[in-house]
C-alpha positions in Angstrom: 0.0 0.0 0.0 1.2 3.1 -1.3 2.4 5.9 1.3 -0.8 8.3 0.1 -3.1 5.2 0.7 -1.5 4.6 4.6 -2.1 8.6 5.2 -5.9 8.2 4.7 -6.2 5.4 6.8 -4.4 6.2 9.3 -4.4 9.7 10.1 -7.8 10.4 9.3 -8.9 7.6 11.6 -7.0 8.6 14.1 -8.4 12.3 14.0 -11.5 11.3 13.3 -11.5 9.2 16.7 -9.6 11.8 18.8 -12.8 13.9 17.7 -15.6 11.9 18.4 -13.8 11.1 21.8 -13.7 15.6 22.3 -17.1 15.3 21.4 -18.4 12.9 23.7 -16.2 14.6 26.4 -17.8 17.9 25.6 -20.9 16.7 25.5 -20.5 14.8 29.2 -19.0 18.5 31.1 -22.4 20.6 29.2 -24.4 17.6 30.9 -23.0 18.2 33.9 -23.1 21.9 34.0 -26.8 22.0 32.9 -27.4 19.8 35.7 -25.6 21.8 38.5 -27.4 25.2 36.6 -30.9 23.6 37.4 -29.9 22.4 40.9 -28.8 26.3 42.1 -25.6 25.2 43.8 -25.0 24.6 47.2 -26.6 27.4 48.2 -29.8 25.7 47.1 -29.0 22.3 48.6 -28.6 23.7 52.1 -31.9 25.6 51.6 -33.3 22.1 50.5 -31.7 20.5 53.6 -33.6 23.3 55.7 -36.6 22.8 54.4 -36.6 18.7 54.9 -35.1 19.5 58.3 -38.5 21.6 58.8 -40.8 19.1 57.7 -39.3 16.4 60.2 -39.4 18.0 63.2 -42.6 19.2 62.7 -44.0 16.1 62.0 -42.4 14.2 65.0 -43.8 17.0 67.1 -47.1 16.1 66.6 -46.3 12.7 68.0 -43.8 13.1 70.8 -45.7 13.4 73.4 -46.8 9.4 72.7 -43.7 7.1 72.7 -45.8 4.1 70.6 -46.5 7.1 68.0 -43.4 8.2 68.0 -41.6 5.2 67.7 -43.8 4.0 64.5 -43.3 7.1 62.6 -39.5 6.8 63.0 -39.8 3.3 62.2 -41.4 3.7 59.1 -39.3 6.1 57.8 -36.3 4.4 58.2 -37.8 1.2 56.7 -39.6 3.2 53.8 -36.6 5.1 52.9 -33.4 3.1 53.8 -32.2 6.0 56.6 -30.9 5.5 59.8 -32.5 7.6 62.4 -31.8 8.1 66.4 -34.6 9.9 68.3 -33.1 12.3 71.3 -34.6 13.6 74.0 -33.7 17.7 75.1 -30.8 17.5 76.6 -29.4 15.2 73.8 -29.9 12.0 75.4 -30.5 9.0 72.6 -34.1 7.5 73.1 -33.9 5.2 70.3 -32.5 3.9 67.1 -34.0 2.6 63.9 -32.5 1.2 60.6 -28.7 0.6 60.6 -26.1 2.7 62.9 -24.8 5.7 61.4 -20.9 5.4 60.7 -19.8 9.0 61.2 -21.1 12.6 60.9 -25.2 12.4 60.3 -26.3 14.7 57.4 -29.7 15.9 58.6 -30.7 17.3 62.4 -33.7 18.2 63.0 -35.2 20.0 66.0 -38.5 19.2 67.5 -40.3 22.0 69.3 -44.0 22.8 70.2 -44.9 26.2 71.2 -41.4 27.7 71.0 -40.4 24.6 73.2 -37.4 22.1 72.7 -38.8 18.4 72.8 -35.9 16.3 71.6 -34.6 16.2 68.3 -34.5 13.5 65.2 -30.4 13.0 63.8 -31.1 11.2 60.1 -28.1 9.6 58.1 -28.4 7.8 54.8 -27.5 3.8 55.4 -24.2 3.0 53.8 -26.0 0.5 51.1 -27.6 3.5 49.7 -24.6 6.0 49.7 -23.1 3.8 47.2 -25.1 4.3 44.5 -23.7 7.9 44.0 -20.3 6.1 43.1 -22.7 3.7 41.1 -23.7 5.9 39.0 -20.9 7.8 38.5 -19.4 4.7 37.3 -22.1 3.8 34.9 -21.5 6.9 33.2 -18.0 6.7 32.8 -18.9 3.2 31.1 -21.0 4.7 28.6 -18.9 7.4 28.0 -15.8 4.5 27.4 -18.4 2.6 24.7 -19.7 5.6 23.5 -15.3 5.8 22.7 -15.0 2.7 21.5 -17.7 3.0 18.7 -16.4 5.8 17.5 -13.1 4.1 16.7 -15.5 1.5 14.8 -17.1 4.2 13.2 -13.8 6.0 12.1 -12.4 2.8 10.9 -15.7 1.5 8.4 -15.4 5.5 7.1 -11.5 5.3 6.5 -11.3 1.7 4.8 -13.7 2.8 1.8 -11.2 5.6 1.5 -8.0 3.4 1.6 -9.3 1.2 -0.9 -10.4 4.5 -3.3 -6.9 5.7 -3.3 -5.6 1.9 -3.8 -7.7 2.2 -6.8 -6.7 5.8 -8.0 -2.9 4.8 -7.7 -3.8 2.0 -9.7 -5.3 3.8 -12.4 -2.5 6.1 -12.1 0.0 3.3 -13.0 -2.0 2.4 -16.2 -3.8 -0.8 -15.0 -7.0 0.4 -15.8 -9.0 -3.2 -15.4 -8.7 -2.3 -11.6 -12.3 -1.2 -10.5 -13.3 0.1 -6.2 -16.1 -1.8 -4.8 -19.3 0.1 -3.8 -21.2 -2.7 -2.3 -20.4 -2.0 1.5 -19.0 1.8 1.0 -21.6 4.6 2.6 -24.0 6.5 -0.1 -21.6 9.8 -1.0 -18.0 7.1 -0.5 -20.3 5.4 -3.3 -21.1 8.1 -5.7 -17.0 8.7 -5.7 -16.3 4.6 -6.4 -19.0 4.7 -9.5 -17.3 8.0 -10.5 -14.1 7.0 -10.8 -15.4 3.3 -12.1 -16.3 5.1 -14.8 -13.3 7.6 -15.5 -11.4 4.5 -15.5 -13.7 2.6 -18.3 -13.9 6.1 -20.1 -10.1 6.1 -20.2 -10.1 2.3 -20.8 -12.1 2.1 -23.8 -10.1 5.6 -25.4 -6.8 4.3 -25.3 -8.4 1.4 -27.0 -10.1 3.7 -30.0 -6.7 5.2 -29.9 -5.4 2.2 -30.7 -7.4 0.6 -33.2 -7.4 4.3 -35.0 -3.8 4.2 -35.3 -3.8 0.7 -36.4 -5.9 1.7 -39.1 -4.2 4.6 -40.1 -0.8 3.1 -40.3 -2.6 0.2 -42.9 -4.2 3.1 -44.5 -1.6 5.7 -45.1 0.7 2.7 -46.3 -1.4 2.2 -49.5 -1.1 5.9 -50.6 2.4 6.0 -50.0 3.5 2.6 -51.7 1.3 3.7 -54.6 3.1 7.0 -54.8 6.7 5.1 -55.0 5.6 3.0 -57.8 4.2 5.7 -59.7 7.7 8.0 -59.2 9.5 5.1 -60.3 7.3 4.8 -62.9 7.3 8.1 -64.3 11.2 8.7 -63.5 11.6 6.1 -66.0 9.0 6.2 -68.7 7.9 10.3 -68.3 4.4 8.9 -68.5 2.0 12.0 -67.7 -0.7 9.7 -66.9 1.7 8.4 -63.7 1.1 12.1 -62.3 -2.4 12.2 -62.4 -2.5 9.1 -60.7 0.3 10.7 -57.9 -2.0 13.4 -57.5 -4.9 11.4 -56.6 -3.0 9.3 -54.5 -1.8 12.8 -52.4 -5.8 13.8 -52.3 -6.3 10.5 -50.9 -3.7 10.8 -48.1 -4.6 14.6 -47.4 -8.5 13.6 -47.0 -7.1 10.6 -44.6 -5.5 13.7 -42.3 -8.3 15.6 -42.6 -10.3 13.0 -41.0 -8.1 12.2 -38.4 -8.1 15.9 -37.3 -11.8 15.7 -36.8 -11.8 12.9 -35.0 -9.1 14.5 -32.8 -10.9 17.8 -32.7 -14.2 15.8 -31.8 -12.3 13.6 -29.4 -10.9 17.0 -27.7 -14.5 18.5 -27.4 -13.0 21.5 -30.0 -15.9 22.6 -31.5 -16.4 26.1 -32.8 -20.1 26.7 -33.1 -20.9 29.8 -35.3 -23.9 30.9 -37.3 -24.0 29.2 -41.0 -25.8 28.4 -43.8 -27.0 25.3 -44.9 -27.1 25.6 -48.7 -23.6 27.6 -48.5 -22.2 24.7 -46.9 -23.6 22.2 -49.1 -22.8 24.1 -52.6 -19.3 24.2 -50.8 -18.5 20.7 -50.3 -19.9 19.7 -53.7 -17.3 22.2 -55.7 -14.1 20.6 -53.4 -15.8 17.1 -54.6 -15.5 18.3 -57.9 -19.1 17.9 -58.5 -21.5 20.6 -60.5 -23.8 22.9 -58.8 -27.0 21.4 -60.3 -26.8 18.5 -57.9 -28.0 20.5 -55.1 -31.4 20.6 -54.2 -32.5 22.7 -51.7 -35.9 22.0 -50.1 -36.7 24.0 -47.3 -36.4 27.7 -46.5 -35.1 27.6 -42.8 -31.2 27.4 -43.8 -29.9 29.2 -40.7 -28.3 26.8 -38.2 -24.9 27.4 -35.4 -22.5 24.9 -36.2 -18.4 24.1 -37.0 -18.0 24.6 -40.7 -14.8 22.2 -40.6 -16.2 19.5 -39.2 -19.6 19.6 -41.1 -17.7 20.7 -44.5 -16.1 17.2 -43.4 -19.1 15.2 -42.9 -20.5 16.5 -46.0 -17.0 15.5 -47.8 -17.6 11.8 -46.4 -20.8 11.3 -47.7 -20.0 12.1 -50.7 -16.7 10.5 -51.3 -19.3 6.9 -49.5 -21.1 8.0 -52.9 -18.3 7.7 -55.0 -16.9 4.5 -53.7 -20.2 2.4 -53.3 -22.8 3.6 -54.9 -21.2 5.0 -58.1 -21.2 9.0 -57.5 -23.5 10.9 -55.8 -26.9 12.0 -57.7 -27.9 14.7 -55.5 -27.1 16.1 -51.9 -30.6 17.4 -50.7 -30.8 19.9 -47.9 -34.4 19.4 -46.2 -36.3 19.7 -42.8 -36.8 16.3 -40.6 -38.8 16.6 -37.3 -37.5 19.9 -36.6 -33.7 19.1 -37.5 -32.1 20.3 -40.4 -30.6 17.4 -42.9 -28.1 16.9 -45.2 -28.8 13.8 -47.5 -26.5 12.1 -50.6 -27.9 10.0 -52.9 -26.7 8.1 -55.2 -27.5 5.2 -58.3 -25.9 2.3 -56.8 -27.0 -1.2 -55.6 -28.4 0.5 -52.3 -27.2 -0.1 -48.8 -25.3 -3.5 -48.2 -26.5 -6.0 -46.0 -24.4 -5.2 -42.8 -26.1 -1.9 -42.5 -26.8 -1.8 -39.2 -22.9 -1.7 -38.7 -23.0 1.2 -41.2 -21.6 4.3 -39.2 -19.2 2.0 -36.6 -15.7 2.1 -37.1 -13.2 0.2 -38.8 -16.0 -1.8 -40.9 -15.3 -2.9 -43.9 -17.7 -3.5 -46.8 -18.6 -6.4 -48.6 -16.6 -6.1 -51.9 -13.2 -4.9 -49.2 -12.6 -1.5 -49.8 -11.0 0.9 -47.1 -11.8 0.5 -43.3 -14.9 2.8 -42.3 -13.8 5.5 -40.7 -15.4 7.9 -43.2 -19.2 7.4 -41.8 -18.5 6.6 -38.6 -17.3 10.4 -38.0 -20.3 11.3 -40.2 -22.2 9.7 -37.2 -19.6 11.5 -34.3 -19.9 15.2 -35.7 -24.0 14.7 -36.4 -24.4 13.6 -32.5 -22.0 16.7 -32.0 -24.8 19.2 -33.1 -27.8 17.5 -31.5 -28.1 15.2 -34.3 -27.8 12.2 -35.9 -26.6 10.1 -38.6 -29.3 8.0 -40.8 -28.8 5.5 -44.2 -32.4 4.3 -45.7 -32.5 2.7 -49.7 -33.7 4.6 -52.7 -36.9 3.4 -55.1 -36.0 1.9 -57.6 -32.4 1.4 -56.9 -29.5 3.8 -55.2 -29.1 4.5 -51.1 -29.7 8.0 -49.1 -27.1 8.6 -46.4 -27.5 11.8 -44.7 -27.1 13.5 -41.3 -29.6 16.0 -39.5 -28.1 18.9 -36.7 -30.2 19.7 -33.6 -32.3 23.0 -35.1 -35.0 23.7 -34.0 -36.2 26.8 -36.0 -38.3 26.3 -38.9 -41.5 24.1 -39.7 -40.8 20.4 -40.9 -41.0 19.7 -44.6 
């Protein structure tokens, strides 16, 4: 375990026990000074004392004067309460005693009088059984107080051990083992929010590095083809001066510079770079159709909303993959139609060919490749990228009688549908 990893767990469990303990300590001197608050202090203890002391005497005046009386009442309230009491008589002389024999100092003494008169007086002391369960409690408390401790070094260890194993898992990431995944099964509800976060930074990054991988697998097989081709063809013409070998060099450069220009927007789509600006649909269009080398008449403009906020690049590129899918499968494109579908605006190429193939549904994924070969699909799988970049999507549907529409649509919401 990493040194990060051993910080968490333990000083963060050890703070968070040395604060629970503060707590409960804090917690246990506000107890005790609300409790001496509502009991007034001493001062209110001796007036309490008085007042008892009062109430005694008073009642074993009414009795004194009959020893059988007298000795019941004292009787019964040393049974009743647990006291010890000794009756004397005026000049101090013990009468009798009831309950058990005081060991020292008595804490109440009360007088008896009648009529201003000194009868006797009652000394009261609390048995020794019963003085114990001061310490008792006192006790008890202090063995809450010691659980109360002990669960919160529980409860500071179940909240640190998610946490270890969260940076365990970060590290791991960290070190490029990105198959490494934290548990949220027995982590608390926000500890668990962070595990499926991070779960899934991980599989983001996972499954990027492997796109990243497979793309530049691709482009090295595709950029090889160009390039071979463009040796023969300088050896070719080097040694025969055929014009015809330039053309074909020429083509074979477009080839490699519309491979580039596809890996920047998947790099710029990968990045999140897109520059959003107010466009025009039929501009656009008309635009990628002269760089295809296509005529003008093949537009066909449909709707009247042409407004939209977009990246020119990237759509000027979709636009230029449609049409170059045209010319490899279905023969050229026909028309590129610019028209209104359930509130988006669309782009659509169609062309005379055989009509979509029968993997269609694997259309706009990457690295596909059709059924007569041909180059790997990256072409309409960024088609599909830059569409869901604007709001939209990508869509592929066959032509009556013969030929295929591939098209995208933006996220536009101006303008009625067509």
């Amino acid at each position: 375990m990493g040194r990060l990893a051993y910080v968490v767990r333990s000083r963060l469990r050890r703070r968070l026990f040395v604060w629970f303990g503060l707590t409960i300590l804090l917690s246990g001197l506000v107890g005790g000074a609300i409790v001496a608050a509502f009991s007034g202090g001493q001062g209110a203890w001796r007036e309490q004392v008085e007042r008892v002391s009062g109430f005694v005497g008073n009642r074993f005046a009414e009795v004194w004067d009959d020893p059988a009386a007298r000795e019941h009442l004292a009787h019964t309230v040393a049974e009743e309460l647990r006291l010890g009491i000794e009756l004397r008589d005026a000049d101090g002389r013990a009468l009798a005693r009831f309950g058990s024999e005081c060991e020292a100092s008595y804490e109440l003494s009360a007088v008896v009088e009648r009529g201003g008169q000194t009868l006797g007086r009652v000394d009261v002391c609390v048995e020794p059984g019963s003085r114990g369960s001061r310490g008792a409690m006192v006790l008890a408390l202090a063995a809450v107080l010691m659980v109360l401790w002990a669960a919160s070094g529980a409860i500071a260890w179940r909240l640190t051990r998610p946490l270890a194993q969260l940076v365990r898992v970060t590290q791991a990431i960290g070190e490029g083992r990105l198959d490494v995944r934290a548990s949220v099964a027995r982590a608390p509800d926000d500890l668990a929010v962070l595990a499926r976060a991070i779960n899934e930074m991980a599989e983001r990054i996972q499954r990027q590095l492997t796109e990243q991988r497979e793309l530049l697998a691709v482009v090295s097989h595709e950029i090889r083809t160009p390039l071979g081709h463009l040796r023969v063809l300088l050896d070719l013409a080097r040694d025969a001066h055929d014009p015809g070998a330039l053309d074909e060099m020429e083509e074979e450069l477009l080839e490699a510079d519309r491979l580039v220009d596809r890996l920047l927007a998947s790099s710029r789509l990968e990045f999140g770079q897109i520059d959003r600006r107010p466009l025009r649909a039929d501009e656009l269009a008309a635009r990628a159709l002269a760089r295809a080398g296509l005529p003008e008449d093949r537009l066909r403009v449909e709707t009247e909303a042409l407004e939209l906020r977009g990246d020119a690049t990237l759509l000027g590129r979709a636009l230029a993959n449609l049409l170059d899918n045209a010319r490899v499968h279905g023969g050229g494109a026909v028309a590129l139609r610019v028209l209104r579908r359930e509130g988006q605006l669309c782009f659509a190429v169609e062309d005379g060919g055989p009509g979509l193939p029968a993997q269609r549904e694997r259309l706009f994924e990457s690295f596909v490749r059709g059924e007569a070969g041909g180059k790997l699909g990256l072409g309409l799988s960024l088609v599909q990228r830059i569409a869901a970049a604007h709001g939209g999507h990508a869509f592929a549907e066959d032509r009556e009688p013969t030929g295929a529409r591939v098209g995208l649509c933006v996220g536009d919401d101006d303008g009625d549908d067509a």
